[in-house]
N, C-alpha and C positions, 0 to 999 in steps of 0.2 A: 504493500500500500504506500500511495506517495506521503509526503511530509505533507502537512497542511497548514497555513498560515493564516493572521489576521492582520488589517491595515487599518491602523487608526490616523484619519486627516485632524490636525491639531491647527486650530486657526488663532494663534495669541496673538498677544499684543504687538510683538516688536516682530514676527515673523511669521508664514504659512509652514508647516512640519507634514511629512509623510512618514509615520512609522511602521515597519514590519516586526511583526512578534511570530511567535511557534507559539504551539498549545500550551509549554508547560511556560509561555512566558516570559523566553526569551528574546531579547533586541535581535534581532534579525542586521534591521539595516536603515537607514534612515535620509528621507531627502529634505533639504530645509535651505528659504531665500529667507531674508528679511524683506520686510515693507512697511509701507508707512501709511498714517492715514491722515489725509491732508484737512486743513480747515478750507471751509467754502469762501468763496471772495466774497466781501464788504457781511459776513454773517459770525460775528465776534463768539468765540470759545467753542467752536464747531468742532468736529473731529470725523470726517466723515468715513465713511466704509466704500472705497471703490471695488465694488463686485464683478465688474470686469476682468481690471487689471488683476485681483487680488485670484480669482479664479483661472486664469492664465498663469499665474505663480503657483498654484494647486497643483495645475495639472502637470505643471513640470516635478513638481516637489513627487508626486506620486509615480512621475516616469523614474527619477531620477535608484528613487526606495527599489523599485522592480530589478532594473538595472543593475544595481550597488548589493540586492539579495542575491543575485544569479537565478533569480527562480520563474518559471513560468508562471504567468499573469492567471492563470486555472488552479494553480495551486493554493489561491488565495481567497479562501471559504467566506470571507463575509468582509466588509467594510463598513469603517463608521466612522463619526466624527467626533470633536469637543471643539471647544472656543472658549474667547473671553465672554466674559456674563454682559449681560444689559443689555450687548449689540443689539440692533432689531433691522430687519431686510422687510419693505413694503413687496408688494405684488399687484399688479393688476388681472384682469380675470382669466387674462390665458397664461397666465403663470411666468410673464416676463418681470421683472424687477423693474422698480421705480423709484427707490429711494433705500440707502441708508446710514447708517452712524454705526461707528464702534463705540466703546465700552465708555466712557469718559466726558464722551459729548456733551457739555455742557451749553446748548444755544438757546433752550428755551427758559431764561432766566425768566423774561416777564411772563410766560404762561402761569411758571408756577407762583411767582405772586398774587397775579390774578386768580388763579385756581384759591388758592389759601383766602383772597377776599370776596373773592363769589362763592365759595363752598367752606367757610371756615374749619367747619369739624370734618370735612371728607378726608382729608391727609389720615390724620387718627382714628378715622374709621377705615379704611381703606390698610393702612398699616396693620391691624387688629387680625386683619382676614391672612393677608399677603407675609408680614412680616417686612416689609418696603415702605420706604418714603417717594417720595416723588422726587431725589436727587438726580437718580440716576434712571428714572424709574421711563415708561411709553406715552403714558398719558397726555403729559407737558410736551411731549416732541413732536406726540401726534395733533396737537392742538398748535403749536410752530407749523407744521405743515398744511394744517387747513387753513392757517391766517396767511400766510407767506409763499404756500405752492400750491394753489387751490387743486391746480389744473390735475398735481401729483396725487391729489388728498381724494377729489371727486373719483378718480381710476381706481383706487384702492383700494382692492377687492379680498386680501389677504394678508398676514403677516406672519412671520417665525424669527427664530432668533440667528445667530451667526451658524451657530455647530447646528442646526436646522438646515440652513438656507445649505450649508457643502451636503447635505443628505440631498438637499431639494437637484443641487445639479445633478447628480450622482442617477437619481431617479427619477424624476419630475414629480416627486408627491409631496407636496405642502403640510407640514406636520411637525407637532412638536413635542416637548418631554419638561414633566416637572424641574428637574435641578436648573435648567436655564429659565425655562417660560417663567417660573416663580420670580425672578429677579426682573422682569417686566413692573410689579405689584400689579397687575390684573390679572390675579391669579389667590387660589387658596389654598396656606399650606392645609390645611385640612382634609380638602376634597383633592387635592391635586389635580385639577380642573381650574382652566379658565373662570374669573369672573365678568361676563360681560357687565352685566349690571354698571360695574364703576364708568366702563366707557359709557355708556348710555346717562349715566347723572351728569355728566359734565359736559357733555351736549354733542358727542363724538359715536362715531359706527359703532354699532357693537354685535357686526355679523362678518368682523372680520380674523376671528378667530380658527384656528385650525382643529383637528382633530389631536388629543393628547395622547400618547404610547408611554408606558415604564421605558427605561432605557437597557436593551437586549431584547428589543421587540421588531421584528423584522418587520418593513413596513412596502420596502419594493427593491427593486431589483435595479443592478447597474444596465441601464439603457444603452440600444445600439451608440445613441452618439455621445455620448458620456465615455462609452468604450474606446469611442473614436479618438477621445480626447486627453485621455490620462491614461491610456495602455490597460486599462482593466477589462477583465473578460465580462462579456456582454451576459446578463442574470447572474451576475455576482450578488447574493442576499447583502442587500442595503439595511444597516442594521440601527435602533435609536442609540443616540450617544448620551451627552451628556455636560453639562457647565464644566470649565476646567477643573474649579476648586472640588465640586463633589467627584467627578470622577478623578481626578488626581490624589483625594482622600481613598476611594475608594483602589486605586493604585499603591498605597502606603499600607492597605490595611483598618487603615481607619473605617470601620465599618458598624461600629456595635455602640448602641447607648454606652455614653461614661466617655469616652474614647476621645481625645485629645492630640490635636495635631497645630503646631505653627508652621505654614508653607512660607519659606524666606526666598520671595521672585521680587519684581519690578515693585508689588508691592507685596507687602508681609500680609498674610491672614491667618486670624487665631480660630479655633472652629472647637466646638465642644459637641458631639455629636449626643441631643435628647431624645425621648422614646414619645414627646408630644410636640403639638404644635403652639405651644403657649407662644404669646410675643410679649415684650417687653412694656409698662405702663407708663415708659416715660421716654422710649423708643430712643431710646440710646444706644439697642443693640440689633443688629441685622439678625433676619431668621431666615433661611432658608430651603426649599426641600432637599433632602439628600436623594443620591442616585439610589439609594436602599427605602423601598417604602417603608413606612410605621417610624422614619428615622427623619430628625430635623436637624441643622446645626446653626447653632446661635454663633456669630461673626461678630469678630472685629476686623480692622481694618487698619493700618498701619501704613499712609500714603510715601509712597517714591523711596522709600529704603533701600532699595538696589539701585533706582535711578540717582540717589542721593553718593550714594557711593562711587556709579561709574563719572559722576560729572567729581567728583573729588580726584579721584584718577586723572582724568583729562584735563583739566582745568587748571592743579597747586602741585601734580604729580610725575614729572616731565622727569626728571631727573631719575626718580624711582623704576619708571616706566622702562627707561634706558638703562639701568643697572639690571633691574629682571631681565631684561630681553640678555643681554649680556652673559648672566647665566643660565640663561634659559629655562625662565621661570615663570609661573603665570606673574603680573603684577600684584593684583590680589595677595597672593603667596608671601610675596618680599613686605608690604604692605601691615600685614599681619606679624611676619616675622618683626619687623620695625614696633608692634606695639606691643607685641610679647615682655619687651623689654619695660612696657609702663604701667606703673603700679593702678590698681584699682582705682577707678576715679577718674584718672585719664588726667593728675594732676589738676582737677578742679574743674574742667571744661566743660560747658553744659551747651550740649546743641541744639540750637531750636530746628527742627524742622515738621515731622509731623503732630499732631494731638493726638491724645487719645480718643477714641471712636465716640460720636456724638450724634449720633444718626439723623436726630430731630432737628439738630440746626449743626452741620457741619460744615467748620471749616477753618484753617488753619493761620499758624501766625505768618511772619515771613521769615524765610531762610536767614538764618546766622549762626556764628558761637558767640557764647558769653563767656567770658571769665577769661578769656585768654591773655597770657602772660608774655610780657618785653621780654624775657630770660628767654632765649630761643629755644633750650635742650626742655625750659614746659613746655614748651607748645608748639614741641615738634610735628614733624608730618606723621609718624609712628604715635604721639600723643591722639595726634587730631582724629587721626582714622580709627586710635581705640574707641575715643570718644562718640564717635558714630556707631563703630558696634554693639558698645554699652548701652546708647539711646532707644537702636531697635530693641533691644532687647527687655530696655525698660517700660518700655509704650506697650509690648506684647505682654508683657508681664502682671502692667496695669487692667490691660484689655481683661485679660484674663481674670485677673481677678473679679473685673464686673459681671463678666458670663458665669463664670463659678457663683455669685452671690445672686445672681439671676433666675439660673437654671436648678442651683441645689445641685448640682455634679461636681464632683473632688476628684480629683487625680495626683498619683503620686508620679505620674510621669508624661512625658510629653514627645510625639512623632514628631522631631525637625529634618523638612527636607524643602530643598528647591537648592538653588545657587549657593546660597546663604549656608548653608547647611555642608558644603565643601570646606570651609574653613575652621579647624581643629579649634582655634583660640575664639573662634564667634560662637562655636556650639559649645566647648566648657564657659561663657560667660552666661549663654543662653541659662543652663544649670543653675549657675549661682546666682542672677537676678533674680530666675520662679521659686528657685529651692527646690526642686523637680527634678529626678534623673531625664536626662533626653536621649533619645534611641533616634538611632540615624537609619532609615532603610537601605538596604542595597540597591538601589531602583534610580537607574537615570532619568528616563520621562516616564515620570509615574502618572501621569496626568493620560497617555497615550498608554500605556500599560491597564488602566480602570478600562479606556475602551474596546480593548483588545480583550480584558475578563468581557464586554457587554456583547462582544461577538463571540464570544465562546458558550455565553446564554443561551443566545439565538440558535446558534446549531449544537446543542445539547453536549455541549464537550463539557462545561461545567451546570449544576444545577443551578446554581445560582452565584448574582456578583460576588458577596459576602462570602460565599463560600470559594471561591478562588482567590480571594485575597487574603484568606486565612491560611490559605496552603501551601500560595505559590509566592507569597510578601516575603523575604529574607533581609535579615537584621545586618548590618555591617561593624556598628559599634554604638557604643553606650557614653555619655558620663554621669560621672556623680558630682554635685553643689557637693561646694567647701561651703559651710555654717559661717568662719567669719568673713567668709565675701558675699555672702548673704545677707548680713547682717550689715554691712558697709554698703550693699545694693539699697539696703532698704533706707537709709539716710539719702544718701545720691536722690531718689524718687523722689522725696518728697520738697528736697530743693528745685529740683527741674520743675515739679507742675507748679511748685509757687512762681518760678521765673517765667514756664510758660506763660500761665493769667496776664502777666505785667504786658508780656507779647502781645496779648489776643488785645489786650487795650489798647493797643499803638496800632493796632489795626482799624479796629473800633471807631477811632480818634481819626482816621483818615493819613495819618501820619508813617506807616508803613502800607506793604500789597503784601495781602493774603497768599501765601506760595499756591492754594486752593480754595475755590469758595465756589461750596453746591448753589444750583440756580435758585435763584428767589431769594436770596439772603440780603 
């Protein structure tokens, strides 16, 4: 019997991914471009989703994976997708595309103030069901689109999300799956189903909803010209995927109420996996559905902590850059090695850049450090870069602690994986900020490894997601928190959120720019 394979399309942020897996789970082989998503002329904090170009990148990404596996294009029993969360891809009614945004798109600032003053209480009612605000949320974009692209808004006959819309080419079936469609908020964690209703109060379609699948639910088959076009064989089971963060938890293992994961990418997220769909009374905390039904996880959010890092690289780190390369070393590496060397505290430095998660009215100070010292050897480049790993770690730590007093879930330990999670002296501070042992997975793209368990659903190689993530998830290493750096994290935290507040006033005050600030604010 031949080998049989899975291919997970992974559509992030900073680039489109083709990943090849085997049954029991391993990388195969992998195609990946970066791309970009541009803002629209004269439409201020846009971020849109070129589906075009971005689907031309795809389909090479997935030649590329074929190619790079050695393997015939047959041998490749199901495909499926993930993405970043929130994206949304319009349709018109023969299933062409007509608009859309990636993850971050902030353009409908006046919508949602307006929504908040014509609907006051619908945010906290609509968050109650959903677990969402209107930041990030369809609503707002789609009411941007009926004021400002009528002509787009009147055709618009359909929507899904981004890891949707790569199934939609793949097959031409318009459809979609809790772990993304929920981060819409027209949606209930409860039912995991669509809420039309919220479109229809605010004065917006509300027949333009898909039909909803678990993710491992096979929904159609890779099309003649789909085949045509990314080298896959023509009725390849087209399989439901999934939001990056739940299937990438469910890539880690993270799968079971209690269960505790910080993902360290572009941005950091804390996730506490619960067994309800409670939401938060003062919506400070994201909910969202997990790719595991009966399973919710309460989010924080940790803005640009990798972005903050690689602009600290490029920007104050030239010299570093060139010495790694030298030895031929990641930067990062040398970077690390450099703070190795500095004591707890980072010598005093407090850096402002994201807040701790606020869901209700989120948004943050403006980038700096404080406390930096004329004495060069404080406030080194190996100082300043500790002092950033410390911060992410402290912001996670705080997050955490709000979902833990939230949820009623306690953990003695913590899954860290993404980028973040490479570097030996980031994941023992990780430790001693929570007090938490943290367990590293072995799993490179864990996030395409969840999709690759949801195609093995699908054609019955595993019973279920949870259950291949329990089997086939392998550990790499662990640490244990030191007590007194623990105990020295815990002072550090509470000087940072007092100097944060002074931040958020200078913002407030019009006197500094928010590094971020959700619409409507």
């Amino acid at each position: 019997m031949s080998q049989a394979y899975f291919l997970t399309i992974d559509a992030g942020t900073g680039s489109g991914r083709a990943v090849i897996f085997d049954t029991l789970g391993k990388q195969i082989s992998i195609g990946q471009q970066e791309w970009t998503h541009l803002s629209e002329e004269g439409v201020a904090n846009s971020m849109g989703f070129d589906y075009v170009t971005n689907w031309k990148i795809l389909q090479e990404c997935i030649k590329t994976a074929i190619f790079k596996a050695g393997i015939k294009a047959s041998s490749i029993k199901a495909v499926t997708a993930t993405s970043m969360r929130e994206g949304i891809v319009l349709y018109d009614k023969e299933g062409n595309e007509l608009f859309g945004v990636a993850n971050v798109d902030a353009r409908a600032d006046r919508e949602v103030a307006e929504l908040n003053r014509d609907f006051p209480k619908s945010e906290a009612a609509f968050y109650a069901q959903s677990g969402q605000t209107y930041a990030l949320g369809a609503l707002p974009r789609l009411l941007w689109l009926k004021r400002n692209r009528p002509h787009l808004y009147e055709k618009t006959a359909s929507m899904n999300m981004i890891s949707d819309w790569a199934l939609t080419k793949l097959s031409g079936v318009i459809a979609s799956e809790p772990s993304n469609a929920g981060t819409s908020g027209v949606f209930s964690l409860e039912t995991r189903q669509w809420v039309p209703e919220m479109a229809k109060k605010v004065g917006l379609k509300d027949d333009i909803f898909p039909p909803v699948y678990e993710s491992g639910t096979i929904i159609g088959e890779v099309t003649k010209k789909a085949s045509e076009e990314t080298g896959l064989a023509v009725g390849t089971p087209v399989v439901m995927g999934g939001g990056d963060v739940q299937l990438g938890s469910a890539g880690l293992g993270v799968v079971e109420a209690g269960e505790v994961a910080v993902l360290g990418g572009t941005f950091w997220q804390q996730l506490v996996n619960m067994p309800t769909a409670k939401t938060d009374p003062n919506m400070d905390i994201r909910v969202n559905p997990h790719v595991i039904p009966g399973i919710s996880q309460a989010e924080g959010i940790t803005f640009f902590s990798g972005l903050v890092m690689r602009w600290f690289r490029d920007a104050l780190c030239q010299g570093e850059v060139a010495e790694a390369k030298r030895r031929g070393i990641d930067p990062y590496a040398y970077l690390e090695e450099l703070a190795s060397k500095v004591p707890v505290g980072s010598n005093g430095i407090l850096p402002i850049f994201s807040d701790t998660m606020h869901y209700g009215k989120w948004y943050h100070a403006a980038p700096s450090f404080l406390n930096l010292s004329l004495d060069p050897a404080l406030s080194s480049k190996g100082a300043m870069f500790r002092s950033l790993e410390e911060n992410a770690a402290i912001v996670s730590m705080l997050n955490l602690e709000a979902i833990f007093t939230f949820t009623g879930v306690q953990s003695d330990s913590i899954t860290f994986a993404g980028g973040a999670s490479k570097g030996a002296l980031w994941s023992q501070i990780l430790a001693d900020v929570t007090g938490k042992e943290v367990k590293i997975p072995n799993v490179n793209e864990a996030t395409s490894l969840g999709g690759a368990f949801a195609c093995g659903v699908a054609t019955g190689e595993y019973k279920s997601i949870a259950e291949a993530a329990k089997s086939l998830v392998q550990w790499d290493k662990s640490y244990t928190p030191d007590s007194k750096n623990y105990a020295k994290y815990q002072e550090i935290a509470q000087q940072w959120q007092a100097a944060y507040a002074v931040q958020l006033k200078l913002v407030d005050e019009g006197i500094t720019t928010s590094m971020w600030k959700a619409p409507g604010l």
